[in-house]
N, C-alpha and C positions, 0 to 999 in steps of 0.2 A: 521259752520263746526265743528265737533267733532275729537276730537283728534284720529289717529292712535294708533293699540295697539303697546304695549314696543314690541321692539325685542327679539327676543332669545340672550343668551351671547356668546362668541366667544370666549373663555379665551382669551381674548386680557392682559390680565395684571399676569397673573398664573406663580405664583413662588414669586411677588414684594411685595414690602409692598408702603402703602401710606398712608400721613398723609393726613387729613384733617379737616380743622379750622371750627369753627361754625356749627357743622356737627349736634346738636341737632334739634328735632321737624321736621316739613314736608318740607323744604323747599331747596331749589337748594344743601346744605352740606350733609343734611341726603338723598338725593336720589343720590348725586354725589357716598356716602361712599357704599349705596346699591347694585350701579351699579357696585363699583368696586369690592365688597365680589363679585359678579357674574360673575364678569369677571377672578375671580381665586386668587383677593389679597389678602394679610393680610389688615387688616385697622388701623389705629389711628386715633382713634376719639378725639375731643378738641372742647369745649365750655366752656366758662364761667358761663352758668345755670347748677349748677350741676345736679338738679333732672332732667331735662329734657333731661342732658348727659347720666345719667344714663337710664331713661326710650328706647331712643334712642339705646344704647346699647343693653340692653337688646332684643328688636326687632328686630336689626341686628344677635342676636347670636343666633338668630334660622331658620335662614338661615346656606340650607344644605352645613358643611362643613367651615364654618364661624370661621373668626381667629379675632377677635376684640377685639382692649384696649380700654377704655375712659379715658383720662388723661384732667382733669380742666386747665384750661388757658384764661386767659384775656391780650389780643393779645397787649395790651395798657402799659403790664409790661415785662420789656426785660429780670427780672430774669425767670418769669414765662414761656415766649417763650422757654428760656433755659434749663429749667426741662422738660419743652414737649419734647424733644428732645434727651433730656438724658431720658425719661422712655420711648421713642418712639424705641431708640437704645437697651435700654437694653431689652426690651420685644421680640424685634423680630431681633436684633442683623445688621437690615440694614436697608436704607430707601430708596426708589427710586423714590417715588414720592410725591410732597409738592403740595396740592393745597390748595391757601390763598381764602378764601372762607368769611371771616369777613368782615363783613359790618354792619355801623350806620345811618339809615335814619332821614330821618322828613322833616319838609315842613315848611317851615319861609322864609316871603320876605326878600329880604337884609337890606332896610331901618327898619327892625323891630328886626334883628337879631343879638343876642347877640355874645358876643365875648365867651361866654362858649357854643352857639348853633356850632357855626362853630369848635371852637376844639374839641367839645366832635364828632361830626363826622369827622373830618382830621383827629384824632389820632388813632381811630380805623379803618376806612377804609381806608386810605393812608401810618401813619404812620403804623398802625400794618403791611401790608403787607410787608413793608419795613421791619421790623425788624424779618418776617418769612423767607421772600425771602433770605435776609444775611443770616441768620443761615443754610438754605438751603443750598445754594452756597456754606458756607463753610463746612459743613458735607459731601457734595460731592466731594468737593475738597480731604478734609483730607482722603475719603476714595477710593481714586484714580480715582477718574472722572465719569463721567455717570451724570443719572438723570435727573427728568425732576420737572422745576413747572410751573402750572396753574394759574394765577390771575383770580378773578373773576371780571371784569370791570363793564359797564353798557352804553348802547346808549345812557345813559344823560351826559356821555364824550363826545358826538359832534353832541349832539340836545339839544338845549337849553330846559328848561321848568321851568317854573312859580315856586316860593318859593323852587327852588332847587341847589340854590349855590353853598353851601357849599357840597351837595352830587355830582354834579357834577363836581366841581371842584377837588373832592377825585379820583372820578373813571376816569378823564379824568390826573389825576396823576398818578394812578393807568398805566396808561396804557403808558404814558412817562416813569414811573421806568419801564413795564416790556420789552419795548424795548431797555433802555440802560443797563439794567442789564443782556440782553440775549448776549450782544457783551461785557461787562466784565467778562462775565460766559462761552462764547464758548471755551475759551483755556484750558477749564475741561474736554467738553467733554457735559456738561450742557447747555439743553433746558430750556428757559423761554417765556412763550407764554401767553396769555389771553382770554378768553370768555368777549363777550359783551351784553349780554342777552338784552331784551329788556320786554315785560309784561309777568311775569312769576304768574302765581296763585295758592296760597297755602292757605290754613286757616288763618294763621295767619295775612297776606294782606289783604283777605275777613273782619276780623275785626277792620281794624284800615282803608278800605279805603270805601267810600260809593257806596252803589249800581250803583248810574248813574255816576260818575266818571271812576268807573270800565268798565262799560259799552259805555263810552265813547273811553275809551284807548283801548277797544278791538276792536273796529270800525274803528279803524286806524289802524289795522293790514290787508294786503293783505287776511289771510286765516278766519278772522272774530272771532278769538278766541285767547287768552294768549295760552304761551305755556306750556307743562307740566314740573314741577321738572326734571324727568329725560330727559327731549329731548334735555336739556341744559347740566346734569349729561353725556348722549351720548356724546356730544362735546366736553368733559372734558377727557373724557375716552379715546376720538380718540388724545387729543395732548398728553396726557400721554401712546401713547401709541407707538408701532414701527413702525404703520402705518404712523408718524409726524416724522420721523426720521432727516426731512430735513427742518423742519419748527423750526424758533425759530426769538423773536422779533414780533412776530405776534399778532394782535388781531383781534379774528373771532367774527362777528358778530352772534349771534343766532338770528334771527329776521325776521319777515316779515313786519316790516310796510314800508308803506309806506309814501312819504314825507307829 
């Protein structure tokens, strides 16, 4: 089955500004940032590949009406998170929405797996989130309440799968900080929710995963196909948006498979 086309936009976000992490090249960040220029935001954009931040930028800024920064960030350094935040304020003077969008994969069984395989993805997919999500929280605090952020999780939070530990074990962190951080964050006035995407296909996946693998993960989804960048960017758009007004602590599957 072939994917449906994108929707039209709705300004569902017109007037807000929003960050979001790893937003470089084609994948769930850069279509999450595209959908939200179209839906009326400003954007801040953040990766730690610069050139590819850049090129990404550039892309987005020719879309009609397009308000976009790229501020470099490696989600791993707390002063770093700190400057995205301070150039993310000064550029556009507010922020209203944070989606933690960074993530480190790979594939190592556990009896094989080094003690720098497991931190180098805990600290970026776990611990970075943790250390956007605070800043988050308190930017919205200090700037009298509001606001919402997005975790990006993953169904390998509570599906097991082969050589995937340490990624699983992030994203199924991932998804315990954004439920107790959304009941230390309600007395703001702040929404924290999560996406839990399940085969998403973009280029750069098509090169690091093989044909029949691919083809195998799509075969266990209900509708016979990965979903697109933005159909997960959509779900992102809806918790950041006023239609989520009463959701918070949550994490929504994006997904068809089946068990």
């Amino acid at each position: 089955m072939t994917a449906p086309a994108e929707p039209a936009p709705h300004a569902l976000l017109t007037g807000r500004t929003a960050l979001v992490t790893a937003a470089a090249g084609t994948g769930i960040g850069a279509a999450t940032a595209r959908r939200m220029l179209r839906e009326g935001a400003r954007v801040v954009l953040s990766d730690r590949h610069e050139r590819r931040l850049e090129t990404t930028r550039a892309e987005l800024a020719e879309l009609p009406g397009a308000q976009v920064l790229a501020v470099p960030c490696d989600v791993t350094d707390e002063q770093q998170v700190a400057e995205l935040f301070a150039a993310a304020t000064a550029e556009f003077g507010r922020l209203d929405v944070v989606v933690n969008n960074a993530g480190l994969g790979g594939t190592a069984a556990i009896q094989d797996m080094t003690d720098e395989q497991w931190d180098g993805v805990l600290d970026v997919t776990l611990n970075g989130t943790f250390r956007c999500t605070r800043a988050a929280i308190r930017h919205f605090r200090d700037a009298g309440g509001g606001g919402a952020v997005v975790n990006n999780a993953s169904v390998v939070g509570w599906r097991a799968q082969a050589g995937q530990a340490h990624y699983a074990a992030a994203k199924a962190g991932v998804m315990a900080l954004t439920r107790c951080a959304a009941l230390d964050a309600a007395e703001f006035g702040v929404r924290v929710n999560a996406v839990a995407p399940s085969l998403v296909l973009h280029p750069h996946l098509a090169k690091v995963t093989s044909a029949p693998l691919l083809a195998e993960l799509e075969s266990r989804e209900a509708f016979g196909r990965s979903a697109e960048p933005w159909e997960v960017a959509n779900t992102i758009v809806f918790l950041a948006s006023d239609y989520a007004t009463y959701l918070t602590g949550e994490v929504l599957s994006v997904s068809s498979q089946h068990p």
